[in-house]
C-alpha positions in Angstrom: 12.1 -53.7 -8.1 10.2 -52.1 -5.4 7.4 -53.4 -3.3 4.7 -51.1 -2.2 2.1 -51.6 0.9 -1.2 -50.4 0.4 -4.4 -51.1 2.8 -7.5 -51.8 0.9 -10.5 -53.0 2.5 -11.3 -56.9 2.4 -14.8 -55.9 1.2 -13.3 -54.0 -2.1 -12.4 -57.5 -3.5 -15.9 -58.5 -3.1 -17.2 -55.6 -4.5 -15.3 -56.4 -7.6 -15.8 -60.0 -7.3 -11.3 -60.3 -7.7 -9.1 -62.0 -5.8 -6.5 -59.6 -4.1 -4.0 -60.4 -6.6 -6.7 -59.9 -9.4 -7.2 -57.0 -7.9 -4.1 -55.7 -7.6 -3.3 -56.2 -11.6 -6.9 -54.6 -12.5 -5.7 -51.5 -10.0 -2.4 -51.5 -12.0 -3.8 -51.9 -15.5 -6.7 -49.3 -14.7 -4.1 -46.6 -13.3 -1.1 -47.4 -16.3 -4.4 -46.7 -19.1 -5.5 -43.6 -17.6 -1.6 -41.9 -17.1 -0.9 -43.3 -21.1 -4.4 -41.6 -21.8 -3.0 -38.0 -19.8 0.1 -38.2 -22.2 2.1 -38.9 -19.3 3.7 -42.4 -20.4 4.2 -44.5 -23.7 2.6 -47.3 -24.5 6.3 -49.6 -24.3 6.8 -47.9 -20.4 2.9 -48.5 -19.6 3.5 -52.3 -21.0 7.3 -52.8 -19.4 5.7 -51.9 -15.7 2.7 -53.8 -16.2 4.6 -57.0 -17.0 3.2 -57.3 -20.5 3.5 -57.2 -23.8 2.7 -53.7 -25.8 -0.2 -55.8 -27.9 -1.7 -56.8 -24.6 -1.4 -53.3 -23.4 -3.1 -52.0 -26.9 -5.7 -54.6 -26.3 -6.4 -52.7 -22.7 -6.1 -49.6 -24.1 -9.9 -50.7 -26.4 -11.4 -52.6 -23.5 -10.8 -48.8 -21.7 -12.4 -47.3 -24.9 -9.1 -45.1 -25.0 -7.4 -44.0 -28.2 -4.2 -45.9 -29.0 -2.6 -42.6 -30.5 -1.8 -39.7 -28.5 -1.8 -36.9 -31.2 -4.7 -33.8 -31.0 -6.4 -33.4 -33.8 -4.2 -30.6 -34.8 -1.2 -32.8 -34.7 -2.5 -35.3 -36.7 -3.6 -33.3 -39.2 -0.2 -31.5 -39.7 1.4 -35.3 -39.9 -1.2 -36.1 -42.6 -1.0 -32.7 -44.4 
């Protein structure tokens, strides 16, 4: 695995009342939801690099508001049609 350094201010914690680890995993979470949400990872990878479960990740993907299923309309209506 590798370990990355990053500098964030101390007053970023604060500001999200998080511990730094907390605030590490929300920065992780936050960035894995958004690149599932671009079509640029699945759901198991997004889940397998957070550390968790594809259910917990689903569960992240509603607390974001973003759609579990990465069709376009278009798509999904040629599957259903």
């Amino acid at each position: 695995m590798t370990q990355l350094t990053i500098e964030i201010p101390e007053t970023a914690f604060a500001a999200f009342k998080q511990t730094p680890v907390e605030f590490v995993c929300s920065m992780k979470i936050t960035a894995l939801v958004k690149w599932y949400e671009d079509g640029k990872i699945s759901q198991s990878k997004a889940a397998e690099i957070a550390g968790i479960s594809r259910q917990e990740f689903l569960e992240h993907l509603y607390e974001y508001k973003v759609s579990p299923y990465q069709l376009t309309p278009e798509e999904l209506i040629n599957e259903v049609g």
